[in-house]
C-alpha positions as CSV (number, residue, x, y, z in Angstrom):
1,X,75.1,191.5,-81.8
2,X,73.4,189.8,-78.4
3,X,72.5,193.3,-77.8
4,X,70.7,194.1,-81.0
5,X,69.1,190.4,-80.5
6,X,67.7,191.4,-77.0
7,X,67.1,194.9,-77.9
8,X,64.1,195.1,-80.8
9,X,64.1,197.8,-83.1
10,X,60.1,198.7,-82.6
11,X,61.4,199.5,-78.8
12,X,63.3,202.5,-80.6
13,X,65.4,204.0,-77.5
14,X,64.2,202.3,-75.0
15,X,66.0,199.0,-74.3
16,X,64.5,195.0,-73.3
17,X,64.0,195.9,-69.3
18,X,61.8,198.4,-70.0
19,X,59.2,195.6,-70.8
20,X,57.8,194.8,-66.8
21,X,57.8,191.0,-67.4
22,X,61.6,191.3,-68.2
23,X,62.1,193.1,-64.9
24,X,60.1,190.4,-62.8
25,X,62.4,187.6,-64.8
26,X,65.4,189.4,-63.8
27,X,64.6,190.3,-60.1
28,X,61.2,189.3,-59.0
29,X,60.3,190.8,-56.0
30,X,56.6,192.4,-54.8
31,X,57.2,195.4,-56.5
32,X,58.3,193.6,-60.0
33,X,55.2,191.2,-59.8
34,X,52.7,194.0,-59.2
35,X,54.3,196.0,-62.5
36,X,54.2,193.1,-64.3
37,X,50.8,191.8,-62.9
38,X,49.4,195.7,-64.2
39,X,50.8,195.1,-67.5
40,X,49.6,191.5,-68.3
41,X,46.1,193.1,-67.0
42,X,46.4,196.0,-69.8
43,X,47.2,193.4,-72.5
44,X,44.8,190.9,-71.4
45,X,42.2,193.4,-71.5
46,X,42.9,195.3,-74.8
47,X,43.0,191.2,-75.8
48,X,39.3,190.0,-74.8
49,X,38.1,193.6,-76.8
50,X,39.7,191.9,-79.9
51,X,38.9,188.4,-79.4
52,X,35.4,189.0,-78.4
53,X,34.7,191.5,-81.9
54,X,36.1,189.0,-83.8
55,X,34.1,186.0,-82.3
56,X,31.5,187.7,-82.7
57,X,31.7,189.0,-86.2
58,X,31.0,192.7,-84.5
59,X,34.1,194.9,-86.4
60,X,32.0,197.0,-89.0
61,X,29.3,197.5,-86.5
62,X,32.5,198.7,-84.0
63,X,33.8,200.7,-86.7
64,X,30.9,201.5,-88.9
65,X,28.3,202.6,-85.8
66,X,30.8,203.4,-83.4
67,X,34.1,204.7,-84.3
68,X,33.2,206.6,-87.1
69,X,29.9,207.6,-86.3
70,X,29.2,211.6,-85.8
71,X,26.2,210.9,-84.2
72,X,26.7,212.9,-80.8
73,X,25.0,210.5,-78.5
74,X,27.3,208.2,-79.3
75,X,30.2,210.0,-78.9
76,X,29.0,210.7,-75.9
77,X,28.7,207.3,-74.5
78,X,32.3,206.5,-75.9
79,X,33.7,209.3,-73.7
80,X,31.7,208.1,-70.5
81,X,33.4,204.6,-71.4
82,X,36.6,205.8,-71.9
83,X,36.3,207.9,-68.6
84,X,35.3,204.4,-67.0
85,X,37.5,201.9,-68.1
86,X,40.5,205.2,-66.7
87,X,38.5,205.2,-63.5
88,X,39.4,201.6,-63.1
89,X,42.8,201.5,-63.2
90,X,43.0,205.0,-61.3
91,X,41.0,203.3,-58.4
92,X,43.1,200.4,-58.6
93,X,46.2,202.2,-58.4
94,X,44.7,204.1,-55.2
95,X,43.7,200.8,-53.7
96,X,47.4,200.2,-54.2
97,X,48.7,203.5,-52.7
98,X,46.8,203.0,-49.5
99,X,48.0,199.9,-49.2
100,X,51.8,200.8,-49.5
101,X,50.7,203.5,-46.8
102,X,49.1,201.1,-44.2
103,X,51.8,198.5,-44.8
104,X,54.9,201.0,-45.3
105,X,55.3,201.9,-41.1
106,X,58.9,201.8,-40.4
107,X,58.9,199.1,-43.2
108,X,60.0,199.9,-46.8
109,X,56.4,198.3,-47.8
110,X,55.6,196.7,-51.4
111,X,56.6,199.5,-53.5
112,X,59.5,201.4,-54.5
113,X,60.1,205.2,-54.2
114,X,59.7,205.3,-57.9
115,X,57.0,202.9,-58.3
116,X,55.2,205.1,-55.9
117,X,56.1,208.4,-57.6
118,X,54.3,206.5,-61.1
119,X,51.4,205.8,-59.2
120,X,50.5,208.7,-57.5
121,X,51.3,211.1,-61.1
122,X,49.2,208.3,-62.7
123,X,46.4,208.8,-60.7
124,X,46.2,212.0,-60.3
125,X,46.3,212.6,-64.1
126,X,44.0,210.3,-65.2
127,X,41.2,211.6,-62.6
128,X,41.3,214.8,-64.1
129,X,42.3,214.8,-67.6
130,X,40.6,211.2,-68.7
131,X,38.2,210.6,-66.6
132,X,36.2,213.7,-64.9
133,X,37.0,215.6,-68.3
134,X,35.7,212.7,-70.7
135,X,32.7,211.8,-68.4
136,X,32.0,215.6,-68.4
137,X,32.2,215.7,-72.4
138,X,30.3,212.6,-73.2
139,X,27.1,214.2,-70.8
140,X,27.2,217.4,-72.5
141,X,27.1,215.7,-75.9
142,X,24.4,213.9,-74.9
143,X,22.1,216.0,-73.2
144,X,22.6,219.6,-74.4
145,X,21.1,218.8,-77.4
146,X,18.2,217.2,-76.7
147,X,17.7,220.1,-74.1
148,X,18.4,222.7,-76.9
149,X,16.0,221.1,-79.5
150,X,19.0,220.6,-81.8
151,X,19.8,217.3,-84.0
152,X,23.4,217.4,-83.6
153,X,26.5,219.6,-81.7
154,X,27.1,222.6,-84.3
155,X,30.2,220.9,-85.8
156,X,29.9,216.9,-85.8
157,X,33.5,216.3,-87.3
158,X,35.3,218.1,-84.4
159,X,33.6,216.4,-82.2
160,X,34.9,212.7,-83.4
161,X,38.3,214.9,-83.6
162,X,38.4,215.3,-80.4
163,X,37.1,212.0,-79.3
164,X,40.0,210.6,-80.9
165,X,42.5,212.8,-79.4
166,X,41.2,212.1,-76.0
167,X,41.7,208.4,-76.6
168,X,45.2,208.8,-78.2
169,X,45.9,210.1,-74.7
170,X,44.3,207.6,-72.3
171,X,46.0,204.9,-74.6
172,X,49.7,206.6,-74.1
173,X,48.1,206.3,-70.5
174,X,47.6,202.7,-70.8
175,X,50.3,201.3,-72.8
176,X,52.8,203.3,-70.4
177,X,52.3,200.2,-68.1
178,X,53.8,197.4,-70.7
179,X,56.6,199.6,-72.5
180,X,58.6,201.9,-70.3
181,X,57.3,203.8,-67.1
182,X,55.2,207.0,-66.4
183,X,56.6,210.0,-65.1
184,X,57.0,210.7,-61.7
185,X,56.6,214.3,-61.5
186,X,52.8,214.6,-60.4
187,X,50.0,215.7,-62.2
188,X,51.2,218.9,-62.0
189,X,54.3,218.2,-63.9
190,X,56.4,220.6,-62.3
191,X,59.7,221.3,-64.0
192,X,62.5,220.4,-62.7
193,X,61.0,217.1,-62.3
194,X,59.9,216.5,-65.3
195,X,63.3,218.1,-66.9
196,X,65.9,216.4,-69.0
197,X,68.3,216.7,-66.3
198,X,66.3,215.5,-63.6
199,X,64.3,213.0,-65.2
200,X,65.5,211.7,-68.6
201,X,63.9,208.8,-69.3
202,X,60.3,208.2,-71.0
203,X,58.4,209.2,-68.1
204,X,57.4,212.7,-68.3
205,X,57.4,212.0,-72.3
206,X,54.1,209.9,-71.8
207,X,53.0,212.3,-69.6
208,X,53.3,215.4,-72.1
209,X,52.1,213.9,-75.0
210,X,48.9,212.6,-73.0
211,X,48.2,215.8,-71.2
212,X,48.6,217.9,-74.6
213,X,46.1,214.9,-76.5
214,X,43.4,215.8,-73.8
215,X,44.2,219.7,-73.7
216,X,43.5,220.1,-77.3
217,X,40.7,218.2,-77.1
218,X,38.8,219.6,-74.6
219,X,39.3,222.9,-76.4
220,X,37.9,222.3,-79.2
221,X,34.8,220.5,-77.5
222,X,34.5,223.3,-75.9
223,X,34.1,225.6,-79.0
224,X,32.0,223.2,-80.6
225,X,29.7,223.4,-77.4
226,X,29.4,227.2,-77.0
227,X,28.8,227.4,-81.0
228,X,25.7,225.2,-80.4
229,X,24.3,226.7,-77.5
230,X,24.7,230.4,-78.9
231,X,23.6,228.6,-82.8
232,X,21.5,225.8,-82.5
233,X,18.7,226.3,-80.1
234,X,15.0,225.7,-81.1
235,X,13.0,228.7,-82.1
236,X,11.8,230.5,-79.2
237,X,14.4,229.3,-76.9
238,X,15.4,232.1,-75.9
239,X,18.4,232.7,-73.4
240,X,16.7,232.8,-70.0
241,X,14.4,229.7,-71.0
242,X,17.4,227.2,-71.4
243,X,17.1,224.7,-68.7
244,X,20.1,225.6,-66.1
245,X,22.4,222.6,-66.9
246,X,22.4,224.0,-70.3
247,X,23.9,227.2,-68.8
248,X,26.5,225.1,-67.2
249,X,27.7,223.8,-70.0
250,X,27.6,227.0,-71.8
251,X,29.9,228.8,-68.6
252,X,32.4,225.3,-68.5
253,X,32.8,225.4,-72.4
254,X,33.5,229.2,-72.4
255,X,36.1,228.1,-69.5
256,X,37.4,225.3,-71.1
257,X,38.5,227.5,-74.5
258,X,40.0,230.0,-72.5
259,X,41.6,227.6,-69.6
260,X,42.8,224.7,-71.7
261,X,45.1,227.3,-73.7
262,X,47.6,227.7,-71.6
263,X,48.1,224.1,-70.5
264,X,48.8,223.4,-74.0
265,X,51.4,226.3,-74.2
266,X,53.0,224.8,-70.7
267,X,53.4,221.0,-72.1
268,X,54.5,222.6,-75.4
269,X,57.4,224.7,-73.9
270,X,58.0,221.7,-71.5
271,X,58.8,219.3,-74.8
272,X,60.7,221.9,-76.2
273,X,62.7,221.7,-73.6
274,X,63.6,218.1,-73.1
275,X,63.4,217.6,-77.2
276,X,65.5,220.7,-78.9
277,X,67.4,222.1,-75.8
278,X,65.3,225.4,-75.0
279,X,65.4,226.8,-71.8
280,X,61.7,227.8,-71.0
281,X,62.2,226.3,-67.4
282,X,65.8,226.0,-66.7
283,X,66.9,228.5,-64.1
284,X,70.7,228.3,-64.8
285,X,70.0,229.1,-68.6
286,X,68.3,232.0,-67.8
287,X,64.9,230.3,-67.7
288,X,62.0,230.5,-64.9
289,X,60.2,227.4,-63.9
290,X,58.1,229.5,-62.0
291,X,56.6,230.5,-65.5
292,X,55.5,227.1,-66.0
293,X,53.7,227.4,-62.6
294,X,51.7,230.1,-63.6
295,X,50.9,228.5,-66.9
296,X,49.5,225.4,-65.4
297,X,47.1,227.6,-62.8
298,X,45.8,229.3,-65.1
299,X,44.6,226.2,-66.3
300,X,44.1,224.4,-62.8
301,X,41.7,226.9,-61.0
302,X,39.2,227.2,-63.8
303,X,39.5,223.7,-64.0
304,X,37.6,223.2,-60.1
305,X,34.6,224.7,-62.0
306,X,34.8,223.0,-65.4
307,X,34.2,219.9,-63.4
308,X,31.8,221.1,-60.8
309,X,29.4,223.5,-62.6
310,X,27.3,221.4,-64.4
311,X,27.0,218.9,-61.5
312,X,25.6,221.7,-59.7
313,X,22.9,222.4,-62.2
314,X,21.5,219.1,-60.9
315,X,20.2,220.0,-57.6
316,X,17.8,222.4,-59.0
317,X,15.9,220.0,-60.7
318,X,16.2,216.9,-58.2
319,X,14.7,219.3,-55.3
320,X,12.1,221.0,-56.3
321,X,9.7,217.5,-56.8
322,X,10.6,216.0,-53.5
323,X,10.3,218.0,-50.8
324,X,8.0,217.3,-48.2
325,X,6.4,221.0,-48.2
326,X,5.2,221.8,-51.7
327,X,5.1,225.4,-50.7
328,X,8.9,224.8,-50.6
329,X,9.0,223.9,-54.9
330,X,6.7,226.8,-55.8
331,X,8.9,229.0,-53.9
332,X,11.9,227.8,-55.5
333,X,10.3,227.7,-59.4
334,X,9.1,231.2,-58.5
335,X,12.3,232.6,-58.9
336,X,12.8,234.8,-61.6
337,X,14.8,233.1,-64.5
338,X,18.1,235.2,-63.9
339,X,19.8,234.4,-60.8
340,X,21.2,230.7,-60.8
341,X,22.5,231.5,-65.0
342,X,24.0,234.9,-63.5
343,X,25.6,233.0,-60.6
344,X,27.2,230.2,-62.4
345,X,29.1,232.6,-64.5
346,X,29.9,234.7,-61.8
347,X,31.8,231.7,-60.5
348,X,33.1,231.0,-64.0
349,X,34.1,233.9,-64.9
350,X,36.2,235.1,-60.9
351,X,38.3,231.5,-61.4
352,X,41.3,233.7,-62.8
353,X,41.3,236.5,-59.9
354,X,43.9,235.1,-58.2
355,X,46.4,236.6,-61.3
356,X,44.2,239.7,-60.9
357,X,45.8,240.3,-57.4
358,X,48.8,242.6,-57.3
359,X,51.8,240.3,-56.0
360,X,52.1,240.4,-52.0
């Protein structure tokens, strides 16, 4: 009975200790009051966004405007502040990181082996997954259509889909810091790290159900993307007089349909595998983890360019006003309207080669 009184029922399997406060109770130490210290800074924070709505009287503008508005400007800026408030914690956990490093020199430092292993998979996955892909998503909302002349992303329904999905994910993210603990198999998630055998707490749970939020997403804004470039331009835009970004996010939507695929099928087998006793990546039952490897780069290489194409559609239009010979812009808007669009995809489109290549 004292166990069911100190183990609620909303906690399903997980047990009391797995709230940090109850840890720092029990045994504070540095690395306790830095868990706990992260936790009480999630709730306080999820706390002011309540308290200040409600003081001031802002929840149908919040949900009205913002929540379920298909309006894709503003869908946009919720991504770039979802991809914000991630960055925050991710830099604060690097802050954290390097400390443990400098301080950790024939000393075990402030941080346990497994506290470490949290932060670094952390990190690592909320850089990519919630906060270079939602700050990537929430500029193409906003500027591809005004630079395509079109009201609205082809389908403004899937679009709010997917916003919610991402931020299912970065809150799975978040609340991993007050119930539980986050996995400590990388970003990566390599099996057999993140295996029932090896690792069966809640962990690589939060991390499978976040990573698979974000995939789907991003898949679907990228078909909602390429269907309004190829749908939705003005009349008389034709192909080769869309401004370059726009070609960007054209190439990284085209990537993200075909390269977010098989990260869903990866974390998918993966759950399969902890949940209902499959083998996809269990080498004694006749599985391969090696599979999963192959899985995850083919989502991991395209993934460099999702994230730096349309960044580098910026620098044509940032150096062409400035430089200190003019000859030097009318050379470079000269340039017949072909070359940048065909080299973008060339990069887009060679990401994969390295599964081209005949085994060595």
């Amino acid at each position: 009975m004292a166990d069911d009184v100190f183990n609620p029922f909303w906690l399903g399997k997980l047990g009391i200790e797995s709230l940090p406060f109850v840890g720092l109770i029990k045994d504070p130490n540095i690395n306790s009051v830095i868990s706990a210290g992260a936790a009480s800074m999630a709730v306080a924070g999820a706390l002011a966004v309540l308290i200040l709505l409600t003081w001031f009287g802002k929840w149908g503008t919040f949900w009205r405007d913002w929540l379920t508005s298909l309006d894709a400007k503003k869908i946009g800026v919720m991504y770039i502040v979802i991809a914000l408030v991630m960055l925050l914690r991710a830099v604060i956990e690097a802050g954290v990181m390097r400390s443990q490093q400098a301080v950790a020199v024939n000393d075990p430092g402030i941080l346990s082996p497994q506290h470490f292993g949290e932060l670094f998979s952390t990190h690592g996955t909320i850089m990519i997954f919630f906060m270079a892909m939602p700050f990537l998503t929430g500029v193409i909302n906003i500027v591809v259509p005004l630079q395509i002349g079109a009201r609205d992303v082809r389908f403004p329904l899937l679009n709010a889909i997917s916003l919610m999905l991402t931020a299912a994910g970065a809150i799975l993210i978040m609340i991993s810091l007050v119930i539980g603990e986050f996995s400590t198999g990388g970003w990566s998630g390599y099996p057999p790290f993140t295996g029932l055998a090896f690792n069966p707490g809640v962990g690589p749970d939060y991390w499978i159900w976040a990573v698979t939020l974000s995939s789907i997403a991003s898949t679907l804004s990228g078909l909602n993307f390429a269907v309004t470039i190829y749908k939705l331009r003005a009349p008389g835009m034709s192909w080769f007089r869309m401004p370059l970004f726009t070609w960007t996010a054209l190439c990284t939507s085209i990537l993200m349909i075909f390269a977010m695929m098989p990260l869903t099928v990866a974390t998918g087998m993966l759950a399969l595998d902890r949940y209902a006793g499959f083998h996809f990546f269990t080498n004694d039952a006749g599985g391969n983890m090696m599979n999963y490897a192959n899985l995850f780069w083919l989502f991991g290489h395209p993934e460099v360019y999702i994230v730096i194409l349309p960044p580098s559609a910026c620098s044509p239009r940032c150096f062409p006003p400035f430089p200190a010979n003019a000859s030097t812009a009318t050379n470079l808007w000269s340039l017949p309207p072909w070359p940048l669009p065909c080299s973008r995809f060339a990069c887009g489109f060679t990401t994969s080669s390295p599964w081209v290549r005949p085994p060595i």
